[in-house]
C-alpha positions in Angstrom: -38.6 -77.1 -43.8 -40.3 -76.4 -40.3 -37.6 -78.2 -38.5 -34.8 -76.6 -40.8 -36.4 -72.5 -39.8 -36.9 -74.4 -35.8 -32.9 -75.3 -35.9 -32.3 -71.6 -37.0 -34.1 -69.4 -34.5 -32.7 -71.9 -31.5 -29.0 -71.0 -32.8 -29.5 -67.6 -33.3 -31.6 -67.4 -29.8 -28.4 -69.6 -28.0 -25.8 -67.5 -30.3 -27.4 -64.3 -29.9 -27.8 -64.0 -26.1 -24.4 -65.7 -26.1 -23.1 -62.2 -28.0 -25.3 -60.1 -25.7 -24.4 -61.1 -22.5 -20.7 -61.2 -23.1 -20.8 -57.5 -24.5 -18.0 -55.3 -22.6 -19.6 -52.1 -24.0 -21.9 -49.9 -25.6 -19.9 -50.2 -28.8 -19.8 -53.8 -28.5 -23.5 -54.0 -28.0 -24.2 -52.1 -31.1 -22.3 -54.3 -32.9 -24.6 -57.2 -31.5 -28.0 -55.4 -32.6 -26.3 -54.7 -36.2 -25.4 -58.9 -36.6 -28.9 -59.6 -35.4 -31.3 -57.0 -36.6 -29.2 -55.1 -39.1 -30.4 -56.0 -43.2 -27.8 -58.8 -44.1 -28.2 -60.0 -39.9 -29.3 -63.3 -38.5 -33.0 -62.3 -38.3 -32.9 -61.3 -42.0 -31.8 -64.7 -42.9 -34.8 -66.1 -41.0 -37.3 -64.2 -42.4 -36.5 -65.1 -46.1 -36.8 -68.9 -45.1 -40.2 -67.9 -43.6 -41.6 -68.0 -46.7 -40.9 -71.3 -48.1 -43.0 -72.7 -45.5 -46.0 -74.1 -46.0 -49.5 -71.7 -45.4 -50.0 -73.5 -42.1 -46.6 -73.3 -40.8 -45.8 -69.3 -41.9 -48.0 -67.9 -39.5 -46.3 -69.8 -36.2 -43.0 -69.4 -37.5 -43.8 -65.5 -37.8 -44.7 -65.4 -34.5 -41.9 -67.2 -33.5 -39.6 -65.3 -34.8 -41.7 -61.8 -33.6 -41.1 -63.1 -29.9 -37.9 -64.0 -30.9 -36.9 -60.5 -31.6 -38.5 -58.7 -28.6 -36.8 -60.8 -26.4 -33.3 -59.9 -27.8 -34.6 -56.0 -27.8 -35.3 -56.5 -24.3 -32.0 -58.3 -22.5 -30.3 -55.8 -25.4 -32.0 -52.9 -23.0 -31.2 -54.8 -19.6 -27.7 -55.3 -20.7 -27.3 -51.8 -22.0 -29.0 -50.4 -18.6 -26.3 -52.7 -16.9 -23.1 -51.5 -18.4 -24.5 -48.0 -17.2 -24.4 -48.4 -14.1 -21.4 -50.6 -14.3 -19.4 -47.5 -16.0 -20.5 -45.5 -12.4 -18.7 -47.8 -10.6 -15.3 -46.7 -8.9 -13.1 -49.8 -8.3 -12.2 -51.1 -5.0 -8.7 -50.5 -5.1 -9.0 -46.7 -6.3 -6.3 -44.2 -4.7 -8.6 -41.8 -3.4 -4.9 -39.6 -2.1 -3.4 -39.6 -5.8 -3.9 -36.0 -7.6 -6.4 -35.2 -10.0 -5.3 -34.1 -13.4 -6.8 -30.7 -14.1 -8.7 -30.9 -17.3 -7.5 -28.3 -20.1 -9.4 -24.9 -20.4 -9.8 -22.7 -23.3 -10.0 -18.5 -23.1 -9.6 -15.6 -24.9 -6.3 -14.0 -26.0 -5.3 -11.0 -24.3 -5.9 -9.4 -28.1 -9.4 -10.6 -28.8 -10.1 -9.9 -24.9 -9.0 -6.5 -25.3 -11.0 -5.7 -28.8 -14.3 -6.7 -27.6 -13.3 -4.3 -24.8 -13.1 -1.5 -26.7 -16.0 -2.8 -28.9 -18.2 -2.3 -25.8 -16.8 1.2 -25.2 -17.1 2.2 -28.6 -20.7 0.8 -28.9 -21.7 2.9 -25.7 -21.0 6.1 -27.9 -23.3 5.1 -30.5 -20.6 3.5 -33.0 -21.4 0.7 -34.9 -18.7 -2.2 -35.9 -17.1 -2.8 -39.3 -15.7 -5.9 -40.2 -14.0 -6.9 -43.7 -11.6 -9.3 -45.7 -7.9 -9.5 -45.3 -7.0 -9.2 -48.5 -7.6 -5.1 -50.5 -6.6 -3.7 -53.8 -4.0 -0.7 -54.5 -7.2 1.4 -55.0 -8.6 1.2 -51.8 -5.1 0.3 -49.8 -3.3 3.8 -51.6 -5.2 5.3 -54.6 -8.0 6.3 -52.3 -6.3 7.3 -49.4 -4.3 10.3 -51.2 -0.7 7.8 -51.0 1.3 9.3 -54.5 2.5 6.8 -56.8 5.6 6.6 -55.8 5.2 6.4 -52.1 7.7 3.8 -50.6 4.3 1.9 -49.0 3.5 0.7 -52.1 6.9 -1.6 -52.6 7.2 -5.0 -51.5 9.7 -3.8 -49.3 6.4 -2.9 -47.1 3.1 -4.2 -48.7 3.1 -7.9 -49.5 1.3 -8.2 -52.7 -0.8 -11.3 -54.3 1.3 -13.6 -56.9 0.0 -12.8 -60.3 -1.0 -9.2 -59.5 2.0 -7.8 -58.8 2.1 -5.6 -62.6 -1.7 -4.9 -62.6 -2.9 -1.5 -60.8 -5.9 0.0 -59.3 -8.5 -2.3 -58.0 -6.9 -5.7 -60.1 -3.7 -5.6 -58.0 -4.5 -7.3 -54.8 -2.1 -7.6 -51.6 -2.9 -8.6 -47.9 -3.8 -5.0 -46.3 -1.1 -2.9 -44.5 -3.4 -0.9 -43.0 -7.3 -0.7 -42.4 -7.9 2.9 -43.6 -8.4 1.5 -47.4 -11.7 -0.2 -45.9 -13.1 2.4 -44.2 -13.1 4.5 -47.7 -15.5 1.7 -49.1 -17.7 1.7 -45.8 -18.1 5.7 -46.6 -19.2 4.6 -50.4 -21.4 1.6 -49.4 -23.6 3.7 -46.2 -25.2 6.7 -45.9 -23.7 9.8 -43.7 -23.2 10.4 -40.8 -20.5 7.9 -40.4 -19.7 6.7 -36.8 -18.1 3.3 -36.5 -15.2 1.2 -36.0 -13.3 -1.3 -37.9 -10.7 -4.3 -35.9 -8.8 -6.3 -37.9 -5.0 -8.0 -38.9 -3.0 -6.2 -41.1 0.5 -7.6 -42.8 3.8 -5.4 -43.2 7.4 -6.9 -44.2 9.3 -5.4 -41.4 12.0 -6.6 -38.9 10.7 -7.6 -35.9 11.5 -6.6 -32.6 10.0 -5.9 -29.1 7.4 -3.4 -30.6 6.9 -4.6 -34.1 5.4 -7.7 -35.6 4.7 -8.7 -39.5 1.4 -9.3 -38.5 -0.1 -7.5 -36.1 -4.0 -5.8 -35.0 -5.1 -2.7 -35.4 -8.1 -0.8 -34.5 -9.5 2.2 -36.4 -12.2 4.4 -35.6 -13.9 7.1 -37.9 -16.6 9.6 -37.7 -17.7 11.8 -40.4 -20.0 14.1 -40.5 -20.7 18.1 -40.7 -19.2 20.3 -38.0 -17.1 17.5 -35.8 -14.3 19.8 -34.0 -10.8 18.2 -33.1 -11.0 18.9 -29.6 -14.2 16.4 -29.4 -11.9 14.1 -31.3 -9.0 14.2 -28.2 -12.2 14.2 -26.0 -13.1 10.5 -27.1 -9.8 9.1 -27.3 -9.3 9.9 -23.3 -12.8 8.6 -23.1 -12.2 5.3 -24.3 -8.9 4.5 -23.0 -10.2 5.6 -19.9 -12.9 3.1 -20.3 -10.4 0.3 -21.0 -7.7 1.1 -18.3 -10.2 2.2 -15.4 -8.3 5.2 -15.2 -7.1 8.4 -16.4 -4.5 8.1 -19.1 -2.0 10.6 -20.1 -2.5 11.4 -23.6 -0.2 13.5 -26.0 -0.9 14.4 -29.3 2.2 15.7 -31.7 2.0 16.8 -35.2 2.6 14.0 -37.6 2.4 13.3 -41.8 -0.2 10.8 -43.0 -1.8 11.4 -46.3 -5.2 10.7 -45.5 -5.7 12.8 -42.7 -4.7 16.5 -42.7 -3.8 17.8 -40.6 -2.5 15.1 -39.1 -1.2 14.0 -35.7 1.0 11.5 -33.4 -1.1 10.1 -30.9 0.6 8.6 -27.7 -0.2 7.9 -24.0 2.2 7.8 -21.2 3.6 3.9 -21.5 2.3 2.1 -18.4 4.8 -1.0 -18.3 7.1 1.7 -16.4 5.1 4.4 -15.2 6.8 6.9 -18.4 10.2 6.3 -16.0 11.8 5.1 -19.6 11.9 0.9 -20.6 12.6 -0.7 -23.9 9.2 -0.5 -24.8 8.8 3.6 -25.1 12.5 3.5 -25.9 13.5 4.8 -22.4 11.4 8.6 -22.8 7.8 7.3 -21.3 5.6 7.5 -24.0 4.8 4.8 -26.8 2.8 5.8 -30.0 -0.4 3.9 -30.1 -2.5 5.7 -32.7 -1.9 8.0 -35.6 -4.9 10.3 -36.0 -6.3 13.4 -37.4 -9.3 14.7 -40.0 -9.7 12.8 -43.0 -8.0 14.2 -45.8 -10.0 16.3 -48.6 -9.0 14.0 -51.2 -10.1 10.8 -49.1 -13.6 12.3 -48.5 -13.6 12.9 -51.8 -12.9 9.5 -53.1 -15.8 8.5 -50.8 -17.8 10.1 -52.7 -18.3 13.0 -50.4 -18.1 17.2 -50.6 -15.3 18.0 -48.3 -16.4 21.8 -47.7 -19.6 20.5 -46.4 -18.2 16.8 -43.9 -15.0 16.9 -41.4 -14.5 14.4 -38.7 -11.5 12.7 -37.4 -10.0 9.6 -37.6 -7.9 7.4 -35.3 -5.8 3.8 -35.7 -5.1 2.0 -32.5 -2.0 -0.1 -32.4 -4.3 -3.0 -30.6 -1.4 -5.5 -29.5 0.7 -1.9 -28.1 -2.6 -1.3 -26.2 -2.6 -4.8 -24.5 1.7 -4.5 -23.9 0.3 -1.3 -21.4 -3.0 -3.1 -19.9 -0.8 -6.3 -18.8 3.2 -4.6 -18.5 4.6 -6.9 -21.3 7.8 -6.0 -22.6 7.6 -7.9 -26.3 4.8 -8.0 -29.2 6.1 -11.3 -30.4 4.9 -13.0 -27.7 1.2 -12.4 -28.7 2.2 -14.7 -31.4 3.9 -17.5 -30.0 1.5 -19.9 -29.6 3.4 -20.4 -26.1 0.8 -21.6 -23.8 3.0 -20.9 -20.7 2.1 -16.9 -21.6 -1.4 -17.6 -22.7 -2.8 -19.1 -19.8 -2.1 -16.0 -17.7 -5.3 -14.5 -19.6 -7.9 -17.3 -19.0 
């Protein structure tokens, strides 16, 4: 039995450093240590013979087998520390003149880039940031906003509404939100006034698309509430922050527009800045673009938020993000936010 566990540990010694030595890899080598150490290995095998042998004999052939198995861990180590250095090594007949290839490199898109802008902005005047799911209900998308029941926003000709919900109402009937102003309503229930914070986000619409409009697109909405906020201090911020975000003064008009959750309500645009208000596709050749409705939140929206509307105001604005980055960069088309074409998205790394 001796001589049988003797004729063992030579062929796996003469096997193993066999295996070891002709190992072209780290992977390899881990497959090595796994046939000779591993629980069904080679060394396994020898150890179950070990105790068949007589009292004298276990006690050598443990030994053995001990010194056995340090000297495979070390040439395993000496082999491993040579294929290091090995994979250092630049071959003698490298082409030192032949171009690099110029690894890939992530960034930002110009929309993302351009939120945490204004994030910053809006953080340095003390507003805090709102974030919440895609999907809403009619209550909070319409019921709560003062929209009537008939109002053409709620058709699927504009909202797209969840299967299965389509003939349920209120807070059961569930579509991907056309709007962020639904949200804010719930932030109004869920904190206590004042209210000074800012909500970025996707919304959905089923609309042609064109060079200004998209199915999908961002929107950024800011809201303060609270007692005595005048109107003028509302036009104040908005040159503020795109002031902030441009580096310079913008022009900024404001024309009277219906929305009904804001009254009274109001256009917002700034001079378009892809031509200088000289008149392109984009602001429809009169050199302005609409980027924001805004206004003061309607009595019936404070209301639904649970608030007295004789004793809050505040005003309320809803940037057209992706309009906001066509005038930072000059880019005549929406849609190409939303190609996926890396030829325009590298420009922004």
């Amino acid at each position: 039995m001796k001589e049988t566990v003797e004729v063992i540990l030579s062929a796996i010694r003469e096997n193993g450093e066999e295996r070891i030595k002709s190992a072209a890899n780290i992977e390899e080598l881990k497959i090595v240590k796994s046939m000779l150490f591993g629980k069904q290995g080679k060394m396994a095998e020898v150890m179950k013979e070990i105790p068949k042998l007589s009292v004298e004999m276990r006690a050598q052939m443990g030994r053995t087998a001990n010194e056995l198995k340090n000297h495979f861990i070390a040439i395993i180590d000496a082999r491993i520390e040579e294929l290091l250095l090995k994979a250092a090594e630049i071959s003698a007949d490298f082409d030192y003149s032949v171009p690099g290839t110029m690894p890939l490199s992530g960034g930002l898109h110009p929309i993302t880039q351009m939120c945490y802008d204004l994030n910053d902005a809006f953080r340095s005047l003390g507003f805090e940031i709102f974030q919440e799911s895609d999907i809403t209900s009619e209550l909070y998308g319409f019921d709560c906003l003062n929209f009537p029941p008939d109002h053409p926003a709620r058709e699927s000709m504009d909202t797209y509404w969840l299967k299965d919900s389509e003939n349920l109402s209120g807070a059961e009937r569930l579509c991907l939100r056309p709007h962020l102003t639904g949200a804010s309503v719930r932030y109004l229930q869920t904190h206590k006034p004042p209210y000074r914070f800012v909500y970025p986000g996707r919304v959905f619409r089923n609309e042609s698309t064109d060079a200004r409009h998209e199915r999908a697109f961002f929107q950024y909405e800011a809201l303060i509430v609270q007692p005595d906020f005048t109107f003028s201090a509302g036009k104040i911020m908005i040159k503020t922050i795109l002031s902030k975000v441009f580096g310079r003064e913008v022009p900024v008009r404001m024309r009277a527009g219906f929305f009904p959750f804001v009254e009274p309500g109001f256009e917002i645009d700034m001079g378009c800045l892809v031509c200088n208000g000289e008149g392109c596709s984009v602001c429809k050749h009169v050199g302005w673009i609409e980027i924001m409705p805004g206004g003061t939140p309607h009595p019936n929206v404070l209301r639904a938020a649970g608030l007295d509307p004789n004793e809050y105001t505040g005003f309320y604005v809803n940037i057209g993000l992706d309009r906001l980055v066509m005038m930072r960069y000059g880019i005549d088309d929406v849609r190409l936010f939303h190609s996926a074409d890396l030829r325009f998205l590298n420009q922004f790394n």
